[in-house]
ROKEVEX-569234 format. One record per residue (C-alpha): residue in three letters; x, z, y. Coordinates in steps of 0.2 Angstrom, whole numbers. Layout:
<nodes>
<node gulo="Ala" x="X" z="Z" y="Y"/>
...
</nodes>
This chain:
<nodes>
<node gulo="Unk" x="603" z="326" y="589"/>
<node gulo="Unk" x="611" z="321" y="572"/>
<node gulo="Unk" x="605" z="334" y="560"/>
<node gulo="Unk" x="618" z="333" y="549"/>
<node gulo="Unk" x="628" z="341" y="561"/>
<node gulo="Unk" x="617" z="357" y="562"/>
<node gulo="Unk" x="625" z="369" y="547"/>
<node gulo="Unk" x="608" z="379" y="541"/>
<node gulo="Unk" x="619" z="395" y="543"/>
<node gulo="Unk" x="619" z="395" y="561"/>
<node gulo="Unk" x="600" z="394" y="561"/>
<node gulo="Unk" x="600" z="408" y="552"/>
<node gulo="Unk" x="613" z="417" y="562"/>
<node gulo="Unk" x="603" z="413" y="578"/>
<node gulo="Unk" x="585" z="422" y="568"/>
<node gulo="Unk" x="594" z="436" y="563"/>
<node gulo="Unk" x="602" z="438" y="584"/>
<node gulo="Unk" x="586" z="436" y="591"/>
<node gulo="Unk" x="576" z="449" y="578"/>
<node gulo="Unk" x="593" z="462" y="582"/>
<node gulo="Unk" x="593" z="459" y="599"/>
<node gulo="Unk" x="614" z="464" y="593"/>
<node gulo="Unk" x="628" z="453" y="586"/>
<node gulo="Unk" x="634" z="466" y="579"/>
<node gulo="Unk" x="616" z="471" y="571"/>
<node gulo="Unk" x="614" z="454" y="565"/>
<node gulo="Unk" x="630" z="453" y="556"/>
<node gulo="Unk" x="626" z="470" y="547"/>
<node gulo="Unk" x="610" z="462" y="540"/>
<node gulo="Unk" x="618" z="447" y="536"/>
<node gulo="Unk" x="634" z="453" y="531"/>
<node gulo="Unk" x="644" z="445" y="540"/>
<node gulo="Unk" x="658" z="449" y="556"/>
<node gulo="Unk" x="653" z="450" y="573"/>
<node gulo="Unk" x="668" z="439" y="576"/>
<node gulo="Unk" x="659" z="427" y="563"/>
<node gulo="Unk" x="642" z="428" y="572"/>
<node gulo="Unk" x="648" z="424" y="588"/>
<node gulo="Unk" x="659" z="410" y="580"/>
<node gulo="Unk" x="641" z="404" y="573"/>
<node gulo="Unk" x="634" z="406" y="590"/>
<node gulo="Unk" x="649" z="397" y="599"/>
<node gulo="Unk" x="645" z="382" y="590"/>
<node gulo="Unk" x="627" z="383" y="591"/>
<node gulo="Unk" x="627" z="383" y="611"/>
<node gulo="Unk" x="638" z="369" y="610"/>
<node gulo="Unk" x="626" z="358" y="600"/>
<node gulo="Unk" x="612" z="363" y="610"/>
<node gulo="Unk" x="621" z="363" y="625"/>
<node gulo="Unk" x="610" z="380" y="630"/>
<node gulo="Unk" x="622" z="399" y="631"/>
<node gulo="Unk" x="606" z="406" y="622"/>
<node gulo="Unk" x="610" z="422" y="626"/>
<node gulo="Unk" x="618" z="431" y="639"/>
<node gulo="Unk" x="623" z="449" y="642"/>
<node gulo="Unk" x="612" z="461" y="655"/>
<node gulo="Unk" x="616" z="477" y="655"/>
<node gulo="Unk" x="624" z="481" y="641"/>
<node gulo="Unk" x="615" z="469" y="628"/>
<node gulo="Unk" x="611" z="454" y="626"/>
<node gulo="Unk" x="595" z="443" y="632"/>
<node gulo="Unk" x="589" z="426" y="627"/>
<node gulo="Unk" x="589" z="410" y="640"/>
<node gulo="Unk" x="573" z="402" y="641"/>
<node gulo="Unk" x="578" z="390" y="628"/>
<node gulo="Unk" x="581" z="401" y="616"/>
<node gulo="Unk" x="565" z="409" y="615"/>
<node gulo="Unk" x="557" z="390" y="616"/>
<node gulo="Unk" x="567" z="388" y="598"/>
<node gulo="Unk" x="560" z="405" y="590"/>
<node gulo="Unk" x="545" z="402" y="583"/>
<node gulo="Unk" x="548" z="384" y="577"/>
<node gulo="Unk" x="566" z="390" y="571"/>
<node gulo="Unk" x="558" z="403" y="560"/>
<node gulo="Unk" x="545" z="395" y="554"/>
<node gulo="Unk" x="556" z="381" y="547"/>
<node gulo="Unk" x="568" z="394" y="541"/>
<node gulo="Unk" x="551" z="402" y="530"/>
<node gulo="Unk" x="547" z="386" y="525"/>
<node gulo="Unk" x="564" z="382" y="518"/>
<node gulo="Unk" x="564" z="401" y="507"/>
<node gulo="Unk" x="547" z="395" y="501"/>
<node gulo="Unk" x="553" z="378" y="494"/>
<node gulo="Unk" x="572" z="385" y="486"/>
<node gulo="Unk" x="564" z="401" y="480"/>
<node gulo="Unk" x="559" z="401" y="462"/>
<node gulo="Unk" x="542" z="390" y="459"/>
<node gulo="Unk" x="540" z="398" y="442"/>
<node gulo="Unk" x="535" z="418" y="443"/>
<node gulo="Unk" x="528" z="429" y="428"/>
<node gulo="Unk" x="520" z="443" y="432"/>
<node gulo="Unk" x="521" z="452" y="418"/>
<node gulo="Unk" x="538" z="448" y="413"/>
<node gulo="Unk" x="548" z="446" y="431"/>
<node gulo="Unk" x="554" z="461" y="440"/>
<node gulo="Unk" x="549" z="459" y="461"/>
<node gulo="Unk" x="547" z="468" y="477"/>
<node gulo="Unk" x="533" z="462" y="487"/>
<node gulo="Unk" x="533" z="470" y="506"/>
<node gulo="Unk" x="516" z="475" y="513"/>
<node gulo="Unk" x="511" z="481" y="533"/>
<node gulo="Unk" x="494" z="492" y="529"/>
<node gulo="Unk" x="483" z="502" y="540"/>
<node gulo="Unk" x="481" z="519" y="535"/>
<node gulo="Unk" x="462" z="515" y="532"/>
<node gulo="Unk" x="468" z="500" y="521"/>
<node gulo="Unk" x="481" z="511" y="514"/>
<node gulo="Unk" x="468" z="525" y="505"/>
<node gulo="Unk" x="454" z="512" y="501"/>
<node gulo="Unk" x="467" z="497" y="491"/>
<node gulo="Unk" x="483" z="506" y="486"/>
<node gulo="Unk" x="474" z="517" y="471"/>
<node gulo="Unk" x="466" z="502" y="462"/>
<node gulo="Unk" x="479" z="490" y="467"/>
<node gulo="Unk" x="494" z="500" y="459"/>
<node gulo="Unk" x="484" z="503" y="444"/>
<node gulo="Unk" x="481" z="485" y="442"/>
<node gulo="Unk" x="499" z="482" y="445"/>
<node gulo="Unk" x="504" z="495" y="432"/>
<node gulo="Unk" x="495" z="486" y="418"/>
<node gulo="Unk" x="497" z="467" y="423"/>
<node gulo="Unk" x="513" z="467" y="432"/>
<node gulo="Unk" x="524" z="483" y="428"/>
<node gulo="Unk" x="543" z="478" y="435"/>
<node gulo="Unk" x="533" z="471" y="452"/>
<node gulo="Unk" x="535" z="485" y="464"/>
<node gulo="Unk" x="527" z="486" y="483"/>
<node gulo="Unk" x="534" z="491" y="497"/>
<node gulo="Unk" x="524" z="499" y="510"/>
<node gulo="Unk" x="525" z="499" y="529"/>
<node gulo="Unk" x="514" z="506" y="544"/>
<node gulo="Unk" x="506" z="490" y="549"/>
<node gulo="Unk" x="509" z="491" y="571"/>
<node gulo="Unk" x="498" z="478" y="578"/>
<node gulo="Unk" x="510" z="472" y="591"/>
<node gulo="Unk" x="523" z="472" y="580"/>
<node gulo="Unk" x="513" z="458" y="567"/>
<node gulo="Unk" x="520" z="440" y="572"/>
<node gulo="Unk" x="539" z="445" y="572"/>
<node gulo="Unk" x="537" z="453" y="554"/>
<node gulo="Unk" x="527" z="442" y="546"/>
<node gulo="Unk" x="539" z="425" y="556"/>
<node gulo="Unk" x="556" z="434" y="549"/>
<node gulo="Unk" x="549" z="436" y="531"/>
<node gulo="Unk" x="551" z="454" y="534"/>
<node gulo="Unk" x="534" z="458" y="529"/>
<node gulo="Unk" x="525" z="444" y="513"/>
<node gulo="Unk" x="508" z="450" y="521"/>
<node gulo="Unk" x="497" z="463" y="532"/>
<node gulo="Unk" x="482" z="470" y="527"/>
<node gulo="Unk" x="469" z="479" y="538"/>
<node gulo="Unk" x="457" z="479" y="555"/>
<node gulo="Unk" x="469" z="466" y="566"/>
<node gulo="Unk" x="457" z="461" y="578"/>
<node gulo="Unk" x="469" z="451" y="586"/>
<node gulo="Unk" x="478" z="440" y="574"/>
<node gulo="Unk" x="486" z="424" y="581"/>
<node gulo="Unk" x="476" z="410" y="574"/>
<node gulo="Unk" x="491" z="403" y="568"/>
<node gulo="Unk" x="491" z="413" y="552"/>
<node gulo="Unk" x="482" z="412" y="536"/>
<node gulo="Unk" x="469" z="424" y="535"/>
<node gulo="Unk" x="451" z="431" y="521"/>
<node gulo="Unk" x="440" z="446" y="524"/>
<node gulo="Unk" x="444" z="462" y="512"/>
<node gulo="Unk" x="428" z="470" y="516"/>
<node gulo="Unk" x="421" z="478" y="530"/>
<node gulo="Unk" x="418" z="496" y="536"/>
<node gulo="Unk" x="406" z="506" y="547"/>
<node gulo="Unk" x="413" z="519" y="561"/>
<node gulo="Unk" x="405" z="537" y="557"/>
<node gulo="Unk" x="407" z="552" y="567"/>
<node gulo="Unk" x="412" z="570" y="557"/>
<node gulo="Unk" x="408" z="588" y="565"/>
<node gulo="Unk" x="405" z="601" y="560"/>
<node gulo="Unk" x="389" z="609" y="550"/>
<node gulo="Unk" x="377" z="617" y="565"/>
<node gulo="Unk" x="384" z="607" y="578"/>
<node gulo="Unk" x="372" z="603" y="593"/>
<node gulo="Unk" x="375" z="583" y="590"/>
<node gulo="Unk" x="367" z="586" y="574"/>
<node gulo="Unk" x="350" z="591" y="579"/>
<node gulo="Unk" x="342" z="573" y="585"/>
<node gulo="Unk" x="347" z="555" y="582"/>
<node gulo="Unk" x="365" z="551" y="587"/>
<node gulo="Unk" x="368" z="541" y="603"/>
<node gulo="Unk" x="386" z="534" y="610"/>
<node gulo="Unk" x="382" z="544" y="625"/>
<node gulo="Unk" x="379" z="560" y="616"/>
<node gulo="Unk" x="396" z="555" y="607"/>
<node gulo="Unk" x="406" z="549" y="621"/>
<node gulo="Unk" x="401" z="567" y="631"/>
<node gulo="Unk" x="407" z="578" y="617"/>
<node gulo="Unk" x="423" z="584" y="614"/>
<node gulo="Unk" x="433" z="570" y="604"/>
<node gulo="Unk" x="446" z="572" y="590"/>
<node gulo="Unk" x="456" z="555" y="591"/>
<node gulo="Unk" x="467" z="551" y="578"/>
<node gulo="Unk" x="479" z="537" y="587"/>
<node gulo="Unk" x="485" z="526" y="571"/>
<node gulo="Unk" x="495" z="511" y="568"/>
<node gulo="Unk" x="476" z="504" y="562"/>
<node gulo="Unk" x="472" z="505" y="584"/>
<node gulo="Unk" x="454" z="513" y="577"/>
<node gulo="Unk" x="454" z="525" y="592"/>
<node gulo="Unk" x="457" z="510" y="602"/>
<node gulo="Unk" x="443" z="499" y="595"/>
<node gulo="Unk" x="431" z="514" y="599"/>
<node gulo="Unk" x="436" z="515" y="616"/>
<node gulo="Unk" x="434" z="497" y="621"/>
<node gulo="Unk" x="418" z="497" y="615"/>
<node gulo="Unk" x="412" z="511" y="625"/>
<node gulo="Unk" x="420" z="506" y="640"/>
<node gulo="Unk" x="409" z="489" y="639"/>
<node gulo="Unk" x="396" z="499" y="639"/>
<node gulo="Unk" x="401" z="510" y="652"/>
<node gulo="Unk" x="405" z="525" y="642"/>
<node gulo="Unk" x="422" z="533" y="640"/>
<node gulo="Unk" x="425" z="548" y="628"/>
<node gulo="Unk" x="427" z="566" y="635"/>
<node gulo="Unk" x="446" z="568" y="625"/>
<node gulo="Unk" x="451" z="585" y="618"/>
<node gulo="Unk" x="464" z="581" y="606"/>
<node gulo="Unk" x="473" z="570" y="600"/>
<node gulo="Unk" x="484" z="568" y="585"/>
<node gulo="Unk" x="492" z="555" y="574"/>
<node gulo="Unk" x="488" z="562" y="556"/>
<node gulo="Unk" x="470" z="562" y="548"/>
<node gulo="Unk" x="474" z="576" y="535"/>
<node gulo="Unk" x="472" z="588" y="549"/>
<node gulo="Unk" x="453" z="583" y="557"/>
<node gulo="Unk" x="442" z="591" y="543"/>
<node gulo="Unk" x="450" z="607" y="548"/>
<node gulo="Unk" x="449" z="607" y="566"/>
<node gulo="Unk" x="433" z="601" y="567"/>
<node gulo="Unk" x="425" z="610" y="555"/>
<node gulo="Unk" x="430" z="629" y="565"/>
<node gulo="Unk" x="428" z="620" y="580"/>
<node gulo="Unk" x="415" z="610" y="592"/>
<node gulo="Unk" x="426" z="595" y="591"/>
<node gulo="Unk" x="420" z="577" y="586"/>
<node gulo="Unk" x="430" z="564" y="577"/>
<node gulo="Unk" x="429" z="546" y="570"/>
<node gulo="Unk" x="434" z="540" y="554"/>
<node gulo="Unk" x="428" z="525" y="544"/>
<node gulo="Unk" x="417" z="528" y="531"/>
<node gulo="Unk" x="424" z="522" y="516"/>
<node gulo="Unk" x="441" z="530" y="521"/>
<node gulo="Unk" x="430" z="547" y="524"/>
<node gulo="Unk" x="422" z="545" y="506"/>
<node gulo="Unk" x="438" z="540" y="498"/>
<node gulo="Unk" x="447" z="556" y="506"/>
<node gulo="Unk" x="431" z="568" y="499"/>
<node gulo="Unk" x="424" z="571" y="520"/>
<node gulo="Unk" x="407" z="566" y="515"/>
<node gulo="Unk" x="405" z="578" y="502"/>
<node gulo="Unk" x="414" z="592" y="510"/>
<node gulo="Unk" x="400" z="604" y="514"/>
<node gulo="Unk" x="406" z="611" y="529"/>
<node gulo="Unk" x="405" z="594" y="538"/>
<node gulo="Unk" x="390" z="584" y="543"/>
<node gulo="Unk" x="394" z="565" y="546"/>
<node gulo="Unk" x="381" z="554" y="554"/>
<node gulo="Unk" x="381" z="534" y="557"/>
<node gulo="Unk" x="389" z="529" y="576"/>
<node gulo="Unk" x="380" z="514" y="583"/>
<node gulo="Unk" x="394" z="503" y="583"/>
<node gulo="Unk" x="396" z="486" y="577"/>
<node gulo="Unk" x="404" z="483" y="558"/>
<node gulo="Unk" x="425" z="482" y="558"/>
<node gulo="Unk" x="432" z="468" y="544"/>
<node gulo="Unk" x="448" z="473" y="536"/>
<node gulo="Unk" x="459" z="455" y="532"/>
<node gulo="Unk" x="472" z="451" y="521"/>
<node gulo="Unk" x="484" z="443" y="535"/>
<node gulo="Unk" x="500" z="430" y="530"/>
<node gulo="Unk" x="510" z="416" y="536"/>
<node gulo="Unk" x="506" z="401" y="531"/>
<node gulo="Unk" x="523" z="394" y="524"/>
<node gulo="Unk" x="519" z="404" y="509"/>
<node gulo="Unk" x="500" z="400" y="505"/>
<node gulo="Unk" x="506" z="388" y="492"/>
<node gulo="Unk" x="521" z="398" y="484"/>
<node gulo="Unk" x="517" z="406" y="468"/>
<node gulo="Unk" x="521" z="423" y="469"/>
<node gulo="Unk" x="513" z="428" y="485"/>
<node gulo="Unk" x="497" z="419" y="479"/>
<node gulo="Unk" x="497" z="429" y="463"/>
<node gulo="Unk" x="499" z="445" y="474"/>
<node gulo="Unk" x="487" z="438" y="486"/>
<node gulo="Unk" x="473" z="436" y="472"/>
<node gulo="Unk" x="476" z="452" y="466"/>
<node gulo="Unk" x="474" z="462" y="482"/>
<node gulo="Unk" x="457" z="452" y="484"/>
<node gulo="Unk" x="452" z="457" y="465"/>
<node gulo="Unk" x="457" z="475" y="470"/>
<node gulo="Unk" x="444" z="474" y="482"/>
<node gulo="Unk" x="431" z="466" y="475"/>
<node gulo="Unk" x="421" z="481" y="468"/>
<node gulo="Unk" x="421" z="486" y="485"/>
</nodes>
């Protein structure tokens, strides 16, 4: 194919279809017509000679080949941003928006240090904060919607650019008196009790479970929730167990509250990771906001 026959526009037209799933959808983000975008897409299917996409039921679902051109097609799209976007980038002078997936266990243990850092080296640079949904990763970080992820991904493609945070220990919170309280703690012992799971975007509950079903366990469910703020108060009125990670425990005051007891679970070490695509590695702003995430970790 003669590339000089590919218009870059219509590259972009087909990323922003395929992220939409909508014509119409990816005209509103890139502010165009729907008559516009399927005039992009017309002549896109005639160079490829490929329809792309087809309607079924209602919306629209990408041929084979289209979903073949995906990934490549954004990577060299992120690439290209990289190269024409500004080289030159002052962080305590220029004004910029930097967009961050977090876990909410990354989410308690960075964000205070790192927005006080930012406040005093970089005051017009400005974060933009997002649940971090594992499944949801590779999308986000191949359309540049995200500049990076940050937390417990224990599966990451290897395809992106990674460093270790720090790590974490799981510990198990119950109440002061409780029977698990009076010997050592066993997975058994924790697995039989009444569990408190919290079901986050971080998958902790998840990574708990898997490890216990390899060792045959499975966890006697009570309750389950999607917001940590409530467990101290269940479970300190009630027989119920729950996990939490220690640092996030100590940062949100559970160690020291006195009417919880919170013992070590004899499970392996988690690593929170700094995760992004590597078309940015070498660009200058996300490296600087790279380093500082890393420095806003370091006392830990």
């Amino acid at each position: 194919m003669n590339l000089a026959g590919v218009e870059l526009k219509l590259l972009v037209v087909f990323d922003a279809v395929m992220s939409e799933g909508s014509v119409t959808r990816a005209g509103t983000r890139l502010g165009m017509t729907q008559p516009a975008v399927s005039n992009a897409l017309g002549r896109l299917r005639h160079l490829l000679k490929d329809q792309l996409f087809v309607r079924a039921q209602g919306s629209i679902r990408p041929t084979p080949r289209a979903l073949e051109l995906t990934g490549p097609v954004r990577q060299a799209l992120r690439q290209i941003e990289a190269v024409l976007d500004p080289s030159d980038f002052d962080p305590a002078r220029d004004a910029r928006v930097f967009k961050l997936a977090m876990s909410d266990h990354a989410a308690v243990i960075i964000l205070p240090q790192l927005v006080k850092r930012l406040e005093t080296i970089a005051p017009d640079v400005a974060l933009q904060v997002r649940p971090k949904l594992d499944r949801c990763l590779p999308d986000l970080l191949d359309g540049h919607e995200i500049d990076c992820a940050v937390g417990v991904i224990p599966d990451a493609p290897v395809r992106f650019s990674r460093i270790v945070l720090f790590d974490d220990v799981y510990m198990c919170a119950m109440r002061r008196g409780h029977p698990l309280t009076r010997g050592k703690l066993t997975l058994a012992g924790f697995a039989a009790a009444k569990n408190l799971a919290v079901r986050s975007a971080d998958r902790s509950a998840n990574l708990i479970d898997h490890v216990l079903e390899s060792r045959g366990l499975q966890r006697r469910m009570a309750l389950t929730v999607d917001q940590f703020c409530v467990v101290p108060a269940i479970i300190a009125n009630t027989d119920l167990v729950a996990t939490v990670l220690r640092r996030k425990a100590a940062q949100l005051g559970v160690l020291e509250n006195p009417d919880l007891v919170v013992l070590p679970l004899p499970l392996p070490p988690v690593e929170a990771i700094l995760l992004w695509h590597p078309a940015v590695t070498h660009h200058k702003a996300h490296r600087w906001m790279r380093e500082v995430l890393v420095d806003s970790c370091r006392a830990l």
